[in-house]
Each structure stands twice: as structure tokens, then as C-alpha cells.
SEGUMAR-410215 format. One record per residue (C-alpha): residue number from 1; chain; z, x, y. Coordinates in nm, 2 decimals. Example, Ala and Ser with C-alpha at 12.3 -4.5 7.8 and 13.67 -1.06 7.14 Angstrom:
BEGIN
SEMAR     i   ch        Z        X        Y
SEMAR     1    A     0.78     1.23    -0.45
SEMAR     2    A     0.71     1.37    -0.11
END
This chain:
BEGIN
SEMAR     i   ch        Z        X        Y
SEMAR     1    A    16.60     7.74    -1.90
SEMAR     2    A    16.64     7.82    -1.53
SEMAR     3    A    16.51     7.57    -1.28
SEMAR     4    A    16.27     7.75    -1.01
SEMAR     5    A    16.06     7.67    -0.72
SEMAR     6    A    15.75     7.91    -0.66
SEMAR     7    A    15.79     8.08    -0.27
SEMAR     8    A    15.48     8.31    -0.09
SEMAR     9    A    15.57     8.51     0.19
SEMAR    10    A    15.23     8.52     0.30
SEMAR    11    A    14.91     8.33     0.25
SEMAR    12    A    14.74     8.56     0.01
SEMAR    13    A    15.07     8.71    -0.11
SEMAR    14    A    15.19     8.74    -0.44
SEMAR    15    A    15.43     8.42    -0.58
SEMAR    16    A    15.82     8.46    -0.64
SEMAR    17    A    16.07     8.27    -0.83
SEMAR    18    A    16.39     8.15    -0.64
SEMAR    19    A    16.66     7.96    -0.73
SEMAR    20    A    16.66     7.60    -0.55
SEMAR    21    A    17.03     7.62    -0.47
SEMAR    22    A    17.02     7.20    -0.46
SEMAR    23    A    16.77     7.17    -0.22
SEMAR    24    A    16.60     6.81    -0.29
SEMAR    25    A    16.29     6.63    -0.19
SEMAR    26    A    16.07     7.02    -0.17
SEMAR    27    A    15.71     6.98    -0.08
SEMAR    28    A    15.44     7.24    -0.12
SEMAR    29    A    15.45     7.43     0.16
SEMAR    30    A    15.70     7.34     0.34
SEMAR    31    A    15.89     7.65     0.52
SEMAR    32    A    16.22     7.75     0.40
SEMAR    33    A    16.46     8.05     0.49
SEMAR    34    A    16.53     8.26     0.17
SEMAR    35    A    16.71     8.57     0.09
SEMAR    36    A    16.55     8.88    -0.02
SEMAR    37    A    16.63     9.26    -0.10
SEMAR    38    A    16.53     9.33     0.28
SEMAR    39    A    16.70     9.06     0.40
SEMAR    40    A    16.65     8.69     0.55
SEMAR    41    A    16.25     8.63     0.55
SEMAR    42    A    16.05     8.29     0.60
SEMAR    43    A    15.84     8.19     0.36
SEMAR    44    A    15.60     7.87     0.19
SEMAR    45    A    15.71     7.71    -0.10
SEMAR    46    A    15.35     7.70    -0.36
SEMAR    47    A    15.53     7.55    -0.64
SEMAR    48    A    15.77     7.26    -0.68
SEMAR    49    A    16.10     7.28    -0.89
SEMAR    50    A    16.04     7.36    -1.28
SEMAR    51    A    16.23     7.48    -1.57
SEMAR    52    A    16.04     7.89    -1.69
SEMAR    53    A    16.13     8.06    -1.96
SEMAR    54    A    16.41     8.36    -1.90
SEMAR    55    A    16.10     8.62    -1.99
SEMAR    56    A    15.93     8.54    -1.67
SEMAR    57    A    16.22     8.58    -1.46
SEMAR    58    A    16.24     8.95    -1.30
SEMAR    59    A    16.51     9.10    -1.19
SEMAR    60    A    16.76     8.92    -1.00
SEMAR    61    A    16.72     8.54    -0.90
SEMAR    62    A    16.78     8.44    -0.54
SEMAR    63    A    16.83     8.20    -0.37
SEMAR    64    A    16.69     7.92    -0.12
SEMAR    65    A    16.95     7.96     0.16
SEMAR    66    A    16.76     7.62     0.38
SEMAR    67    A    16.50     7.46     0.55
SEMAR    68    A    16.27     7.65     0.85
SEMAR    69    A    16.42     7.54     1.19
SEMAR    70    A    16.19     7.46     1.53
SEMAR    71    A    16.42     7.75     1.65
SEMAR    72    A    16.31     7.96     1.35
SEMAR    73    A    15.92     7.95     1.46
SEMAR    74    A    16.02     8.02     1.83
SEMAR    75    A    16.17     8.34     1.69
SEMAR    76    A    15.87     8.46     1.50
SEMAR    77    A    15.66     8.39     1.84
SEMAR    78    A    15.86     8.61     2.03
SEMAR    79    A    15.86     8.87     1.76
SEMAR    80    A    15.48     8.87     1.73
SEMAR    81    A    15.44     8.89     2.08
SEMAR    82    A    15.55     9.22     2.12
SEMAR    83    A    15.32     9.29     1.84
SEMAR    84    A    15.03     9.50     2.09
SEMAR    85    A    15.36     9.67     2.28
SEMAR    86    A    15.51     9.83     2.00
SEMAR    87    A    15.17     9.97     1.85
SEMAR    88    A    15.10    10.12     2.17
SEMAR    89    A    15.42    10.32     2.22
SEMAR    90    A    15.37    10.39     1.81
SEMAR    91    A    15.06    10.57     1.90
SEMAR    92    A    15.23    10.74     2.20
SEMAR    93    A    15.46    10.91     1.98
SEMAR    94    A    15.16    10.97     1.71
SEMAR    95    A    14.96    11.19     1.94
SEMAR    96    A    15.27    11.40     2.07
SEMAR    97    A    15.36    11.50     1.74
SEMAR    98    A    14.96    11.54     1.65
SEMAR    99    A    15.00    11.35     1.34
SEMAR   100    A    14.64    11.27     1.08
SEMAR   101    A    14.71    10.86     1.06
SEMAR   102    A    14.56    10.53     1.24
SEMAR   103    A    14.79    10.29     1.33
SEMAR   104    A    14.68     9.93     1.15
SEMAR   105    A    14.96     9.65     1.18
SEMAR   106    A    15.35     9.66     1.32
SEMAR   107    A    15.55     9.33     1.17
SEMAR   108    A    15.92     9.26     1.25
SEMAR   109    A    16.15     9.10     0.97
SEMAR   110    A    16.26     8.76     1.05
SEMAR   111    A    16.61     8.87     1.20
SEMAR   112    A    16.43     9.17     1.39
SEMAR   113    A    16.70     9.41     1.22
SEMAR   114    A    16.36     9.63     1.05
SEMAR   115    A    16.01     9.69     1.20
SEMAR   116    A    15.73     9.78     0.98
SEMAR   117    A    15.43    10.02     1.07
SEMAR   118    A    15.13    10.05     0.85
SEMAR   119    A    14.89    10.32     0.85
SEMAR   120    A    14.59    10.47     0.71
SEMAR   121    A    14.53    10.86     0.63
SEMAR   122    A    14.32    11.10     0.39
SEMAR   123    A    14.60    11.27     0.32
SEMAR   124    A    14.98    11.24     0.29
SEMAR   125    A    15.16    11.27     0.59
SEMAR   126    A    15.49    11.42     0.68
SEMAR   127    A    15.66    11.15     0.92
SEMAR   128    A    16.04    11.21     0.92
SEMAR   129    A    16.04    11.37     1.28
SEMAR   130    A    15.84    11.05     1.43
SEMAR   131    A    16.06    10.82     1.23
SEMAR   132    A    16.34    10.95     1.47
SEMAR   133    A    16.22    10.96     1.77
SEMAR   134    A    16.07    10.59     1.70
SEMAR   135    A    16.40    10.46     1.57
SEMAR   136    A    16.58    10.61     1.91
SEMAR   137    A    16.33    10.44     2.10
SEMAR   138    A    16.31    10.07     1.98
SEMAR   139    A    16.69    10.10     1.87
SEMAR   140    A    16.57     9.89     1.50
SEMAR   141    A    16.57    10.02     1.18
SEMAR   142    A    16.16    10.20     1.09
SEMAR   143    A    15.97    10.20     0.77
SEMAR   144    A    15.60    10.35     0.77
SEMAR   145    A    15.38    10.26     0.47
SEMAR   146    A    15.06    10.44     0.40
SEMAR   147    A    14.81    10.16     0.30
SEMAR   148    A    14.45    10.21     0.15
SEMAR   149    A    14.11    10.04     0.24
SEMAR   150    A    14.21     9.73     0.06
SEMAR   151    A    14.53     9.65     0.22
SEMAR   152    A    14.38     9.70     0.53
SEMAR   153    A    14.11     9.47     0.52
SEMAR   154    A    14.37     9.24     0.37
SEMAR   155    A    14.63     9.29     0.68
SEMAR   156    A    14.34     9.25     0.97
SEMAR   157    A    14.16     8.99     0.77
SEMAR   158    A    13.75     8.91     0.87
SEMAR   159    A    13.41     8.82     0.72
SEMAR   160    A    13.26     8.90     0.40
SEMAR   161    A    12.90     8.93     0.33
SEMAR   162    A    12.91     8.61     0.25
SEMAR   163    A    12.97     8.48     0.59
SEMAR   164    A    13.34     8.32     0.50
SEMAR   165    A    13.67     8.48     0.53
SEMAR   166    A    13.82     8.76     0.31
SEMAR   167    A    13.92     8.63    -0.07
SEMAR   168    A    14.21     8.90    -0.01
SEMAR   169    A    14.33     8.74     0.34
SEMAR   170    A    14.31     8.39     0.27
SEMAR   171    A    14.38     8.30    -0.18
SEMAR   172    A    14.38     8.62    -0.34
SEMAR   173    A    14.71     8.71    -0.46
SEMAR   174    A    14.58     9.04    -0.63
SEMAR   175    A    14.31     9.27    -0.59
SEMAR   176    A    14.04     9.19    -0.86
SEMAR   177    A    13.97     9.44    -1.11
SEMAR   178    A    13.59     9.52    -1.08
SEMAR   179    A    13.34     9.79    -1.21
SEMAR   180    A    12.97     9.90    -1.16
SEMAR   181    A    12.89     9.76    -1.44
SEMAR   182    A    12.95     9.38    -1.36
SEMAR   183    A    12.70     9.48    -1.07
SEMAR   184    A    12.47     9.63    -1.37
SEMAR   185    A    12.55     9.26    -1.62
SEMAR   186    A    12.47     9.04    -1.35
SEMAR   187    A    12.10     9.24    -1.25
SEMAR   188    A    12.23     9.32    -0.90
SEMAR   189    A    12.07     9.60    -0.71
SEMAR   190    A    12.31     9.89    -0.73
SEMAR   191    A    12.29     9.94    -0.33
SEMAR   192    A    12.63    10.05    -0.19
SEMAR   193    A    12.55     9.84     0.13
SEMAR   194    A    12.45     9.52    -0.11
SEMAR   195    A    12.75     9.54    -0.31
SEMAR   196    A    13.04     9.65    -0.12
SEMAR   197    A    13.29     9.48     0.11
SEMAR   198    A    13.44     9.53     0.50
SEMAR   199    A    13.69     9.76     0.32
SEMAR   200    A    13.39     9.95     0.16
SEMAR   201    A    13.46     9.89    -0.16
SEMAR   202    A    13.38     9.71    -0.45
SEMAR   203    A    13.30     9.33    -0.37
SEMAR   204    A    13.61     9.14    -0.55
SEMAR   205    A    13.40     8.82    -0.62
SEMAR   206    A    13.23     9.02    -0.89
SEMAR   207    A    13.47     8.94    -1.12
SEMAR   208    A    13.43     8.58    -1.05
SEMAR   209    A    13.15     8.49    -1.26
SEMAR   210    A    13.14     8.83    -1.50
SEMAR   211    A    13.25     8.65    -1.80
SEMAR   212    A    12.99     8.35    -1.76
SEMAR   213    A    12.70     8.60    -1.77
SEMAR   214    A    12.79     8.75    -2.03
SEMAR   215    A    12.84     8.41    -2.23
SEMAR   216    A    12.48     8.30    -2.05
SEMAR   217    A    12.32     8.66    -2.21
SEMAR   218    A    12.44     8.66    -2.52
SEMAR   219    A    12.23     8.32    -2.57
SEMAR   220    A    11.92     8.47    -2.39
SEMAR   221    A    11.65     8.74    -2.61
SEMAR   222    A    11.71     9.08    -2.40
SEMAR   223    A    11.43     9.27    -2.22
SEMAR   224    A    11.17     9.42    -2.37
SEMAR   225    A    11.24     9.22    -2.70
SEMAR   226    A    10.97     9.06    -2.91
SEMAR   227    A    11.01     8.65    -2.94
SEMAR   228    A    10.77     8.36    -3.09
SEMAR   229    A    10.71     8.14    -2.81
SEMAR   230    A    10.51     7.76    -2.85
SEMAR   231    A    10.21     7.94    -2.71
SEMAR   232    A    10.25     8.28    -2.92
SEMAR   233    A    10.42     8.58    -2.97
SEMAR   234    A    10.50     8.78    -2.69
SEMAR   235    A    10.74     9.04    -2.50
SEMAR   236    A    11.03     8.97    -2.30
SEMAR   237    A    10.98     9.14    -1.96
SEMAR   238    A    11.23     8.95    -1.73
SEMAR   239    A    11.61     8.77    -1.80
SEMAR   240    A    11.67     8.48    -1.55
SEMAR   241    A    12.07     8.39    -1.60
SEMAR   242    A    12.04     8.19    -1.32
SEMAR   243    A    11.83     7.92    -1.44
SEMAR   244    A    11.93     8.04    -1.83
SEMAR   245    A    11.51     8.13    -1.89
SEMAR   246    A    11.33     8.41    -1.98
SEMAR   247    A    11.01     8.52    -1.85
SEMAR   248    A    10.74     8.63    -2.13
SEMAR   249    A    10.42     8.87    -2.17
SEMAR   250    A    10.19     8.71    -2.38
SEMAR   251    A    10.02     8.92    -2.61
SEMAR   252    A     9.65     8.81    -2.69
SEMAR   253    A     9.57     8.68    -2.32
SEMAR   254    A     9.89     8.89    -2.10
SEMAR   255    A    10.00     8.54    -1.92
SEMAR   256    A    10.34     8.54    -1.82
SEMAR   257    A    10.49     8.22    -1.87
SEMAR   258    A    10.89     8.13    -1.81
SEMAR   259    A    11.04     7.93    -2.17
SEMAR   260    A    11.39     7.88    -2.20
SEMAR   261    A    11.58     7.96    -2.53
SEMAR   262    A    11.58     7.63    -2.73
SEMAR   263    A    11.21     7.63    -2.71
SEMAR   264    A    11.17     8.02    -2.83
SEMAR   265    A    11.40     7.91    -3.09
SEMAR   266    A    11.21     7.57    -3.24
SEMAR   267    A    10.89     7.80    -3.22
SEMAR   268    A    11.02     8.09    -3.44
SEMAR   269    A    11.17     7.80    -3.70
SEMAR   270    A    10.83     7.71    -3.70
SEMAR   271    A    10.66     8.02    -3.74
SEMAR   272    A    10.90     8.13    -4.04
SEMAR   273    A    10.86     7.76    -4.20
SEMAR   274    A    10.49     7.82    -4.24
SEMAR   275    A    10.57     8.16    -4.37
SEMAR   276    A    10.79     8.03    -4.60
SEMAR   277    A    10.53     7.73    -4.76
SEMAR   278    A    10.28     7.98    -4.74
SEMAR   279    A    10.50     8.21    -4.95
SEMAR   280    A    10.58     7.91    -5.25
SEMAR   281    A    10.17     7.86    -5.23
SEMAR   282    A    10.11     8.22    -5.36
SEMAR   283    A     9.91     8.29    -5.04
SEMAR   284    A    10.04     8.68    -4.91
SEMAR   285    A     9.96     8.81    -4.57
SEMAR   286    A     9.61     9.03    -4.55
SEMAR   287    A     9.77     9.43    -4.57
SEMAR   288    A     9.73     9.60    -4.29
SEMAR   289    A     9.46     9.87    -4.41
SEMAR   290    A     9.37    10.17    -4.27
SEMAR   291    A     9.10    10.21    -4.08
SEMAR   292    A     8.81    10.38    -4.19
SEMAR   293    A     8.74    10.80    -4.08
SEMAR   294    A     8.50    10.84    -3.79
SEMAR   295    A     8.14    10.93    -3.92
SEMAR   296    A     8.07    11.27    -3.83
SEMAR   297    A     7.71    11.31    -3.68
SEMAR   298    A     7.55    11.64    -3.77
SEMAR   299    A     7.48    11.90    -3.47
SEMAR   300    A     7.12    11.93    -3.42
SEMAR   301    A     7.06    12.27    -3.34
SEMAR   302    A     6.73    12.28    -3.40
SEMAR   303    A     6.41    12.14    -3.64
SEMAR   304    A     6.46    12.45    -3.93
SEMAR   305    A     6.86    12.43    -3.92
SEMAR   306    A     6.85    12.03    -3.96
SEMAR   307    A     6.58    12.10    -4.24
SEMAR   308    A     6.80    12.36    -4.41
SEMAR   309    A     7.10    12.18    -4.41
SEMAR   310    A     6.91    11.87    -4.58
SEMAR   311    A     6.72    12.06    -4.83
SEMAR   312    A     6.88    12.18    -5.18
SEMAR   313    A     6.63    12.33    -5.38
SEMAR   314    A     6.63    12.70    -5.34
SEMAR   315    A     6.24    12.74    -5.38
SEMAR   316    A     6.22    12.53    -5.05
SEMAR   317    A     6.48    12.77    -4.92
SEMAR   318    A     6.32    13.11    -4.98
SEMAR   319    A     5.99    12.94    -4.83
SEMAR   320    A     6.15    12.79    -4.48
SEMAR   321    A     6.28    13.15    -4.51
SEMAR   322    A     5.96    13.37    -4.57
SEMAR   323    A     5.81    13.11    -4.26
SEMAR   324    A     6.08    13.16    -4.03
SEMAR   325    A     6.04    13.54    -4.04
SEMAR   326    A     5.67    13.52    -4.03
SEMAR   327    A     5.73    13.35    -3.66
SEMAR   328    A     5.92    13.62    -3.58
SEMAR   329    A     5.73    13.93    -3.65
SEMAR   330    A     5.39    13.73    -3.49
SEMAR   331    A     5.70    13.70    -3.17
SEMAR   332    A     5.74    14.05    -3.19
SEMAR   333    A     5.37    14.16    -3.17
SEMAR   334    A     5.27    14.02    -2.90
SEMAR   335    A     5.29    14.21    -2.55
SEMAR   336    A     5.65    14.23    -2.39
SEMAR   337    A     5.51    14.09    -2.01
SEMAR   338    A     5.45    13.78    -2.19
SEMAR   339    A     5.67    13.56    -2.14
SEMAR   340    A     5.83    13.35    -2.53
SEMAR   341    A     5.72    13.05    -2.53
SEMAR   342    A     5.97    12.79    -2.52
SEMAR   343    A     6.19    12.70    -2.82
SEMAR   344    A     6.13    12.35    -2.96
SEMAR   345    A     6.35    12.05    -2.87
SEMAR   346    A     6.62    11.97    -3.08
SEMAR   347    A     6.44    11.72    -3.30
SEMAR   348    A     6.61    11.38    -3.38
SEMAR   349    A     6.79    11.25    -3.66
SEMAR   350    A     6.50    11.09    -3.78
SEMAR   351    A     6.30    11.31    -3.81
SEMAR   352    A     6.14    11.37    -4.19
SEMAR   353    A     6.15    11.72    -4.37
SEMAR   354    A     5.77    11.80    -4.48
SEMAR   355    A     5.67    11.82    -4.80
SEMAR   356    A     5.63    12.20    -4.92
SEMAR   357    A     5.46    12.34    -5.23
SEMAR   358    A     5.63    12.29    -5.54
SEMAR   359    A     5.51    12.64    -5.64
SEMAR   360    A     5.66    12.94    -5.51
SEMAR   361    A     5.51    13.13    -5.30
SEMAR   362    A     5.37    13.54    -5.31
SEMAR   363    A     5.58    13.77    -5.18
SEMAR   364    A     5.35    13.89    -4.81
SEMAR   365    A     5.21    14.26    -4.79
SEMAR   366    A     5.40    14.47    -4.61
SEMAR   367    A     5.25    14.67    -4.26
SEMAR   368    A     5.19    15.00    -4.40
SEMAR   369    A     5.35    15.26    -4.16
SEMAR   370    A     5.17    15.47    -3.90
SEMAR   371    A     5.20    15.84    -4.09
SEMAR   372    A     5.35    16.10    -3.84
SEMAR   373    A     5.05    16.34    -3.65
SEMAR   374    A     5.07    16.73    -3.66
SEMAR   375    A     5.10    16.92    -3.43
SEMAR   376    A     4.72    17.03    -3.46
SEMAR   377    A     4.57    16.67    -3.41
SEMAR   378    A     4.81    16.68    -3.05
SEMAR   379    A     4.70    16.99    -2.93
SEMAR   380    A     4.35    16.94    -2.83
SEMAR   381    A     4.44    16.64    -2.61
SEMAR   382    A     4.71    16.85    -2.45
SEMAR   383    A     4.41    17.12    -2.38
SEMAR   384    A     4.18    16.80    -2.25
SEMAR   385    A     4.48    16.73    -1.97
SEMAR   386    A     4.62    16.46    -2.14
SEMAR   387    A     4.97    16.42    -2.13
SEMAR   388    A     5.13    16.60    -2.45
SEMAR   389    A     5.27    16.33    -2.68
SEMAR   390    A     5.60    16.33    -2.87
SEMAR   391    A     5.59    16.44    -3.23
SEMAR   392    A     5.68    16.14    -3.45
SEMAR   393    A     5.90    16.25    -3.71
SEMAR   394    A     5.80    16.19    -4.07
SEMAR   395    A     6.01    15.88    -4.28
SEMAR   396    A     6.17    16.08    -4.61
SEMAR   397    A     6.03    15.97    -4.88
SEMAR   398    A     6.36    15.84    -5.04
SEMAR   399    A     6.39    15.61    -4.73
SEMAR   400    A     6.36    15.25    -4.81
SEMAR   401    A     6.19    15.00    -4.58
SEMAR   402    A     6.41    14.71    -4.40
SEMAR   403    A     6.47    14.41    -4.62
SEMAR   404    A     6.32    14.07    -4.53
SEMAR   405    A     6.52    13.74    -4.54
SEMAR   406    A     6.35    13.64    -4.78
SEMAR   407    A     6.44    13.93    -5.00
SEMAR   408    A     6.79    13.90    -4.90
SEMAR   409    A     6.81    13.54    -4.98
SEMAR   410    A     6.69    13.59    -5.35
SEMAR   411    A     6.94    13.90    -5.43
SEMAR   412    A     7.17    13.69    -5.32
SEMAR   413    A     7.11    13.41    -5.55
SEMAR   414    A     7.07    13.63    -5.83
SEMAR   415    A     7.43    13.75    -5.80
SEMAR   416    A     7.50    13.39    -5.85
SEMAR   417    A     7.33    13.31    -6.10
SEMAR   418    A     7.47    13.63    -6.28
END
């Protein structure tokens, strides 16, 4: 197995294998001068010499060529130095060829033979003409390299939320993977402003502790659920991962109280050992039984309905019957600028049927009807100056007279009984 020794080219870069080449006595991160695809570039070493495996080894190994020089560092000074010069005349040349891109960073490789702009656009961006005229004017070798959000923030570096520098610009070799939904499993408000970084998006420390709340949740009942507690059986309205409790509606007296899950769990051991000795005794839970129908109180209409509807026998019947329509033909006879007298008050439920004659009663006499006058029993009063009156016409003799309730009431009880 090769022997390596583990070399970033920038503080929150990415780590490379190189081969040693005999260098002795390497500290971490000490600067050495190593040879790359681009070039000579300085770098850190992050790892000391150690034997890998040849499956971790990509592409071709190279190698250390020495140590970093004081004349090395002064080189890099002056090259950064002309860091604000070179984006200005790089912005010059932007605007005359009216091209959609922001100029972020310029960096010069470490024998100045290849400068390096980076850029941001919404779009892609055709740059071959300003490559030209920027490689005629700083007489070096030009790469542009469209960058995104993240690699900006990464490249200027600054503050998180969180008040220290950028994960990306100071440890993070790569970009964290991160969702929505570790915002969702960790209960964090899903507020762009509250969950997003500088580079507006994603915060990458949400992938930090992900795995732990989900470890810390899978332990803990979930909202909403039912759970035995020592002080009774209640609902689950609120998941605390922080302090690994759970906050729960009682449900005879609605307290919420905060138990944590060892004590939820000794109460519902409990609960089902009782159960279970309960069971071996013979002694079954009460079923849950229906509950009874609603009574349905009678509508009192009035004293005669609520009589009616209480009474069965159908001699009481035909009497109530033969009294009610009695009532109304005495109604009916009196003068019409009389005013009816009121209707009686609904009586109450208490109130006691009277007691009626066993016997049944006689069928009442009929009003016999006024017989129609002539026309020679009118005439005289017309001669007296009376006003003539109307000739009644006579009833035929095959009509028959209205039939009472009474009457009705017993041919209909016949047909019954037939």
C-alpha cells in the first residue's frame, strides 16, 4: 500500500492524497509547494504520512516537490495585492461588452502563469470575446468560472445567523446535503428568513443534528397520541426533543403536565399488570352499553286532543266526539259581532281525564230545517214597502242532511269491525 500525506489547498477545501517524495519530520499544517494538473500551487498538509488502500487513490499520485519558502509567502502578497486592480479593469471590459454577470473573486496561481475570475449569473453566459480582450490586456493565461450562491458565500466568507463564521469558509470541506424536512423533524418554523443562510439557502448545520432527533423521537409517544401517565391517561399535545419530555392533556381534569418517557412507560406496565390480575380473578371490564333513547314528551295541543290520545275505549270516543261538536254548533249560533271567546290553555301533563258515563249516550235531535216560503206569503210584504226577499229554494227530498262526527266516527268503526 502507497504511503500518503493528506494536503488542502484551502481552509475549507476538499483533502488530496500526495506522494511524500521523502520528505521527513511533516507536521500538520505546515506549508509545502506541490504539483498539480494546473501547475505549482501552495498548500497545508491536514494529514501526516500513512499507508491507504489503492481504492482510495484517484487518478494519478503526485508529488510533494518541498517545503514553503519566506520568499514563497512574499510572492502570494504581491499577487493578492493586485487583487482590487484586476477586478476593476475585469468589470471595465464586462460593461463594454454588456455582459449579464457580477464579478465575485480574481485569484492568481502561485507562479502567476493563470488568473482566475469568478462570477455569478442567471443564465449562461457567452464569454469568449471578453476572454480575449482580458488575456491581451494582463498578458496571463484567463479562466472564468460561473459559481452559484454557495460558492459565493464560501469565496467572500462572513456571519451566519448564528453569529460565527461560515461552516463553508472556515471546516466544511463539502456542502451538506439538507432538505425541508430536517426543518419539518427538528419542529423548526418553516420561515425562509429563520432557516436560510447569507447565501439564501438552506442552512447547512441542519444536517448536524438530524440523525440525533430522529433517534431522540423514535423514543418519545408522537403528537396527538394517547399514553398512561402516573397521574392518568391523557393526550400527547406537545414533543420536547430538547429536554427528551412530552407535554400531556389530561383527560378527567385537562392539566397539562410535562412526564418524560421512562415514567409514561412504568405507568402503562402498571396499568396493564392490574388488567392482567384482574383478568386471572375472573373480574371483566363493565361493557360499554348504550345509552338509553330520549323520552319523547307528548305535544300538548290542547285539553280534548291530550284526552283523546290517552283514552282507548271507543264509547268514551264517540262521546268527547258528540261534546266537541255540540261546542261548535252553540259557537256557530251565536251573533258574528261577537267576538269567540278565547281557546283554553294548553293544559299540563297532569292533568286527569274525567270520568264519563259508562253508558252510551242518545244520538241529539237534529234542527229541523226552515221549509222554503212561496211566493204568495212574500208578496204582501213586498206590497207593505218592505224590501222583496229572495226565494229560498226548496231541499229535494232525496237530499240527505250533513253527517255529524259522531256519525262519522261510528261508520267508521263499523267498517272495522266488519
Amino acid at each position: 500500500m502507497p504511503i500518503v500525506v493528506g494536503i488542502r489547498f484551502k481552509d475549507s477545501g476538499k483533502t488530496y492524497f500526495f506522494d511524500p517524495h521523502g520528505l521527513e519530520q511533516l507536521a500538520i499544517g505546515d506549508s509545502v509547494i506541490v504539483e498539480t494538473v494546473r501547475g505549482l500551487e501552495l498548500a497545508k498538509i491536514t494529514h501526516l504520512p500513512h499507508e491507504v488502500a489503492d481504492t482510495e487513490i484517484v487518478g494519478e499520485l503526485k508529488p510533494v516537490i518541498r517545503r514553503a519558502e519566506d520568499s514563497d509567502f512574499e510572492r502570494m502578497r504581491l499577487l493578492s495585492e493586485r487583487h482590487e486592480e484586476v477586478l476593476a479593469r475585469c468589470d471595465e471590459k464586462i460593461r463594454e461588452h454588456s455582459l449579464p454577470m457580477r464579478l465575485i473573486k480574481a485569484e492568481y496561481s502561485f507562479d502567476g502563469s493563470r488568473l482566475t475570475f469568478y462570477f455569478t449569473s442567471e443564465k449562461r453566459v457567452d464569454f469568449r470575446m471578453l476572454v480575449r480582450d482580458l488575456a491581451r490586456t494582463f498578458k496571463t493565461r484567463i479562466e472564468l468560472r460561473q459559481i452559484g450562491p454557495r460558492d459565493e458565500a464560501k469565496l467572500l466568507g462572513g456571519i451566519g445567523p448564528c453569529g460565527r463564521m461560515l461552516c463553508c469558509a472556515t471546516f466544511l470541506p463539502d456542502y451538506a446535503r439538507v432538505s425541508i424536512k430536517m426543518a419539518k423533524d427538528q419542529d423548526l418554523p418553516l420561515n425562509p428568513t429563520k432557516i436560510s443562510g447569507v447565501c439564501g439557502r438552506l442552512l447547512c448545520c441542519l444536517s448536524y443534528e438530524h440523525e440525533q432527533y430522529l433517534a431522540i423521537k423514535a423514543e418519545l409517544p408522537r403528537k396527538g397520541s394517547w399514553v398512561q401517565t402516573p397521574d392518568g391517561p391523557g393526550e400527547v399535545i406537545t414533543v420536547n426533543v430538547v429536554r427528551e419530555t412530552v407535554i400531556v392533556e389530561l383527560a378527567g381534569s385537562g392539566i397539562h403536565e410535562e412526564f418524560r418517557p421512562d415514567q409514561i412507560s412504568e405507568a402503562a406496565q402498571r396499568v396493564a399488570q392490574v388488567a392482567r390480575s384482574r383478568a386471572e380473578e375472573g373480574i371483566t371490564p363493565r361493557p360499554n352499553l348504550p345509552p338509553p333513547p330520549p323520552r319523547r314528551e307528548p305535544k300538548h295541543t290542547g285539553e280534548r286532543r291530550l284526552l283523546r290520545d290517552e283514552v282507548i275505549d271507543p264509547d268514551i270516543l264517540d262521546a268527547l266526539a258528540m261534546l266537541e261538536e255540540g261546542e261548535e254548533r252553540t259557537q256557530s249560533a251565536r251573533p258574528a259581532e261577537r267576538t269567540p271567546p278565547p281557546r283554553p290553555a294548553p293544559a299540563e301533563a297532569t292533568t286527569e281525564a274525567p270520568v264519563l258515563p259508562p253508558t252510551r249516550p242518545t244520538e241529539p235531535r237534529r234542527p229541523q230545517q226552515p221549509q222554503a216560503r212561496t211566493d204568495a206569503e212574500v208578496a204582501p210584504r213586498a206590497e207593505a214597502g218592505t224590501a222583496p226577499a229572495q226565494s229560498i229554494p226548496a231541499r229535494p227530498a232525496d237530499a240527505r242532511a250533513p253527517e255529524s262526527r259522531a256519525q262519522r266516527h261510528r261508520r267508521k268503526r263499523g267498517k272495522r269491525d266488519k
